[in-house]
C-alpha positions in Angstrom: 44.4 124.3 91.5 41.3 124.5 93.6 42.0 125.0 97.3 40.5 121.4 98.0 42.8 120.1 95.6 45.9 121.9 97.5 44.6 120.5 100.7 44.8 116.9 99.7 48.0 117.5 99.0 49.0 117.6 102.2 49.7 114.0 104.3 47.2 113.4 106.8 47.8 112.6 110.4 45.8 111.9 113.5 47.3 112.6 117.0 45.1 110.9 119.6 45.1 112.9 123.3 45.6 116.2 121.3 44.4 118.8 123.7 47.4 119.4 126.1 51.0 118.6 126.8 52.8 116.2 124.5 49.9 115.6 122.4 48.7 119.5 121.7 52.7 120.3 121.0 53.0 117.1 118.5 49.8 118.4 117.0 51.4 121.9 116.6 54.5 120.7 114.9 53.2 118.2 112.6 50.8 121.0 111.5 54.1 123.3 110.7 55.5 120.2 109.1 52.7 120.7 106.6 50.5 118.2 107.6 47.0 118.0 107.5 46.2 117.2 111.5 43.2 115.7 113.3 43.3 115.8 117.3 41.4 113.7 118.6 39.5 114.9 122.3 37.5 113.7 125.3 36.9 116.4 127.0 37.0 119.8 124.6 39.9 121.7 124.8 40.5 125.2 126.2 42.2 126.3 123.7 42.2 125.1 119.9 45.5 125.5 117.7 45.0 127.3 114.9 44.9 124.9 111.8 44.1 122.0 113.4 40.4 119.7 113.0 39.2 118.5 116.3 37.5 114.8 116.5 35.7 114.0 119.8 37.2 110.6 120.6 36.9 108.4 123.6 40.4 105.3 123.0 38.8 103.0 125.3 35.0 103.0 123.4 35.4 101.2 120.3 32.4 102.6 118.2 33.9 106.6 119.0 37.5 105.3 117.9 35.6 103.9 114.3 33.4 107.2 114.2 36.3 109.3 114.6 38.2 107.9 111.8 35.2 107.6 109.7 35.2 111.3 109.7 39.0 111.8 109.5 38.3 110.4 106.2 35.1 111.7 105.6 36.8 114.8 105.3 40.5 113.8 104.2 39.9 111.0 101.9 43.0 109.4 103.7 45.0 108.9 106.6 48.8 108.9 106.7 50.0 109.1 110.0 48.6 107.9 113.4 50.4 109.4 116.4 48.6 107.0 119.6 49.9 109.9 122.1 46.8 109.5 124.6 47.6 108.1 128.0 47.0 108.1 131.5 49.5 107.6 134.7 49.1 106.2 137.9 51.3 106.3 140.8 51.4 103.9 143.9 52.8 100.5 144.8 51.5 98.1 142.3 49.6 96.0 145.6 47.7 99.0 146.2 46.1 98.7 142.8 42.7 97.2 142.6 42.5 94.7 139.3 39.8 97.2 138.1 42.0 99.8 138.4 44.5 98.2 136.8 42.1 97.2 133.9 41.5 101.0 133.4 45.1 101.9 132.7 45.4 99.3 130.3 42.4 100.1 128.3 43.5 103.3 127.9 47.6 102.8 127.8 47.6 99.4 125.5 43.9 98.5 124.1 43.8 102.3 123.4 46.2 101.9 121.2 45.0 98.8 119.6 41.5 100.0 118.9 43.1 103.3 117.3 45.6 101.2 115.5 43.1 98.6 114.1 41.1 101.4 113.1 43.0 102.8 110.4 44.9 99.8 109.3 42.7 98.9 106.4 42.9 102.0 105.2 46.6 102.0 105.0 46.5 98.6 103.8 44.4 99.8 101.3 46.7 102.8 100.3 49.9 100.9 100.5 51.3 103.3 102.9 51.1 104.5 106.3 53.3 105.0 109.6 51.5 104.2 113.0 54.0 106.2 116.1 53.1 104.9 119.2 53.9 107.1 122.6 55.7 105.0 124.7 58.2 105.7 127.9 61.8 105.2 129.2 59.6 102.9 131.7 59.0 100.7 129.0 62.5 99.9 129.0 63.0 100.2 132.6 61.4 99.2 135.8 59.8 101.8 137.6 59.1 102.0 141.6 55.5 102.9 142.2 55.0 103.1 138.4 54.2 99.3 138.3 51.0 99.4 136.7 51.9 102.6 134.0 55.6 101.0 133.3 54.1 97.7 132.6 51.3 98.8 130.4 54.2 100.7 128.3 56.1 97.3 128.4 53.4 95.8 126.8 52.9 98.5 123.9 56.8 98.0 123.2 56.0 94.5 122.8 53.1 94.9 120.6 54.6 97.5 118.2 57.8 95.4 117.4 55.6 92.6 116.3 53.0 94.7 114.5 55.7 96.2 112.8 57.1 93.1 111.4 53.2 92.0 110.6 52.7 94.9 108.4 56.0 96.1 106.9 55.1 94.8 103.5 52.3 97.1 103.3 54.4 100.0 103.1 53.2 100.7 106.6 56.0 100.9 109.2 55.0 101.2 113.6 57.6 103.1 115.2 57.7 103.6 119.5 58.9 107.2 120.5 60.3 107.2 124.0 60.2 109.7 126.2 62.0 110.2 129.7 60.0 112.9 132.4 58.3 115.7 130.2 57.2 119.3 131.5 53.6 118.7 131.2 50.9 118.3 134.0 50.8 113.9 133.2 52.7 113.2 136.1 50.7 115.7 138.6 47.5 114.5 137.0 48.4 110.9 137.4 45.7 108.7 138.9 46.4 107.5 142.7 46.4 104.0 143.7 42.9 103.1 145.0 44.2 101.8 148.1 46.8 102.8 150.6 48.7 100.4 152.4 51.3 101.6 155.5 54.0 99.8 154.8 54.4 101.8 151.2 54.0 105.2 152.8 57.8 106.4 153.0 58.9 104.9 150.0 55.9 106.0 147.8 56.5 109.6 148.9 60.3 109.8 148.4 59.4 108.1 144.8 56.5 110.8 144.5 59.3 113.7 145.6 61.8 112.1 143.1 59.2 112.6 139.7 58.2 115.7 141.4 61.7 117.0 141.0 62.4 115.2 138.2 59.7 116.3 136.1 60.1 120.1 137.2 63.3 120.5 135.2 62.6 118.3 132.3 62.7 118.9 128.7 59.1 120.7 127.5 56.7 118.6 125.0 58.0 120.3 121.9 61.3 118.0 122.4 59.0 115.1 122.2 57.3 116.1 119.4 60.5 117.3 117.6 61.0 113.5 117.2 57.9 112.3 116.4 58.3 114.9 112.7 61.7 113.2 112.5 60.2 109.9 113.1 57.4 110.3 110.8 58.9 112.2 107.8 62.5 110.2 107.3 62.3 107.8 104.7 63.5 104.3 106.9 62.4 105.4 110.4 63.8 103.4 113.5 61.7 101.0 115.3 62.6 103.2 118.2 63.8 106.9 118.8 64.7 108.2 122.2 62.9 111.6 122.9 65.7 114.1 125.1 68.8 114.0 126.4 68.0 112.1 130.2 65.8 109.0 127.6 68.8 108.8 125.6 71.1 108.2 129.1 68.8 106.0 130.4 68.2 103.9 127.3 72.1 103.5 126.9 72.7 102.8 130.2 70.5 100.3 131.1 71.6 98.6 127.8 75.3 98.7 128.5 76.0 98.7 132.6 75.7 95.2 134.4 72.2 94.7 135.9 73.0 94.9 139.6 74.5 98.5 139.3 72.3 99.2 137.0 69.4 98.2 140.0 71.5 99.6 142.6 71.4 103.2 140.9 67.8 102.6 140.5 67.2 102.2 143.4 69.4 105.0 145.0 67.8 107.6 142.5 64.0 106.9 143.8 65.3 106.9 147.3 64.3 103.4 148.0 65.0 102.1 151.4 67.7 99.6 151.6 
C-alpha cells in the first residue's frame, strides 16, 4: 500500500481557530486519534504541531471559508469532521456595546459557524456521512452578567445546531454542541472590551471581571475540552450535547434541576452583583 493510499485512510477533520488554546489542543488530540487534521488560521501561528496541515482562513469572509475547504479537499479528497472551535469574547454591560460591535461578535461566534458549516455540507451530503461539532459555552445555557453579547451569540448557535441537526440526520451527518465552562486559555484575557463605558456599570463590571479572572485561573486546561470533542466525534450515536469538565457539568445540572429564583439568586451572588 502506497503511503497516499495509507493516508486516505485516515478520517479527515478540520478544526477552525486552530492555533492556540482549545482549538491548537483539539487539533493535537484528534491528530493522536488518528485523524487526518486541517487548522485552519488568521494570523500564522507561533508554533505549528507536528502532523498537522495549516489552511489560512478568515470565518467571517465567505470566499476564504470556500477556499479553505476547496483545498482541505484538494488535498484529502474528503472531509469528515468539522470542529467550528473559532471564537471571540467580549466583556462589558451589553448597553455599552455599539450595534457594530455587536455585529462583529456575531459574525464571528454564529455566521462563522454557518459559513464553515455550509461550506462542507455538500460534501458530506455527498459522502453520506459527516459530523459537524460546534464549540459552544455553559453561557449558552445560562445568562451571563457582562457577557451579554458573547452568551447570546452562544444562545443562538445552540439554537441553530439543534435544528440543523434534525435537518440533516438522514444524511448520515449528525451536529453535536460541546460545552465548556471557564478554560485555562488566554480567551477570557484576550476578550474584546465594550466600546463604550458607562459609570453606572463600573463596580459591577469589575467584580464580574475579578470573578472570570479567578475563575478562569483554576480552570480545567483545553486538553479537557478536547478530550470530549474525540469522544464526541468518534462514538457511534453521539449526544446532541456533551458537557466539557467537571464546573459545565455542575452548572448544566443545576440550572436544569434548582427552581429559577435560587437558581438567579446564586447567580447573582457568585458574580458579586449588587443587590
Amino acid at each position: 500500500m502506497s503511503a497516499d493510499q495509507k493516508q486516505q485512510q485516515h478520517p479527515v477533520a478540520i478544526v477552525t481557530g486552530a492555533t492556540a488554546g482549545i482549538g491548537a489542543a483539539t487539533a493535537r488530540a484528534l491528530q493522536a486519534a488518528g485523524y487526518r487534521v486541517f487548522g485552519t488560521y488568521r494570523k500564522p501561528p507561533a508554533t505549528k504541531i507536528p502532523g498537522v496541515d495549516y489552511v489560512a482562513c478568515d470565518v467571517t469572509n465567505d470566499l476564504a471559508v470556500d477556499a479553505a475547504v476547496r483545498e482541505v479537499l484538494a488535498q484529502a479528497g474528503r472531509i469528515d469532521l468539522l470542529v467550528n472551535n473559532a471564537g471571540v469574547g467580549l466583556m462589558g454591560a451589553a448597553e455599552e456595546s455599539s450595534l457594530e460591535q455587536a455585529k462583529s461578535i456575531f459574525d464571528v461566534n454564529l455566521f462563522g459557524v454557518v459559513r464553515a458549516t455550509n461550506a462542507v455540507l455538500p460534501v458530506m451530503r455527498k459522502q453520506r456521512s459527516g459530523r459537524i461539532i460546534n464549540i459552544s459555552s455553559v453561557m449558552g445555557l445560562i445568562p451571563s452578567p457582562f457577557m451579554a453579547l458573547y452568551s447570546s451569540s452562544k444562545h443562538a448557535v445552540e439554537g441553530y445546531s439543534q435544528a440543523l441537526d434534525h435537518e440533516v440526520r438522514d444524511c448520515g451527518i449528525r451536529v453535536v454542541l460541546v460545552e465548556p465552562s471557564y478554560t485555562r486559555t488566554t480567551f477570557e484575557s484576550n476578550a474584546l472590551a465594550a466600546d463604550q463605558n458607562i459609570e453606572h456599570y463600573a463596580l459591577a463590571r469589575a467584580n464580574a471581571e475579578a470573578v472570570m479572572r479567578n475563575e478562569a485561573a483554576k480552570a480545567d486546561p483545553p486538553e479537557v475540552v478536547a478530550a470530549t470533542v474525540v469522544a464526541a466525534a468518534t462514538t457511534a450515536k453521539p449526544q446532541l450535547r456533551y458537557t466539557a469538565g467537571r464546573d459545565a457539568a455542575t452548572v448544566s445540572l443545576l440550572r436544569r434541576f434548582v427552581p429559577a429564583s435560587a437558581f438567579d439568586k446564586s447567580l447573582r451572588k457568585r458574580m458579586r452583583m449588587p443587590a
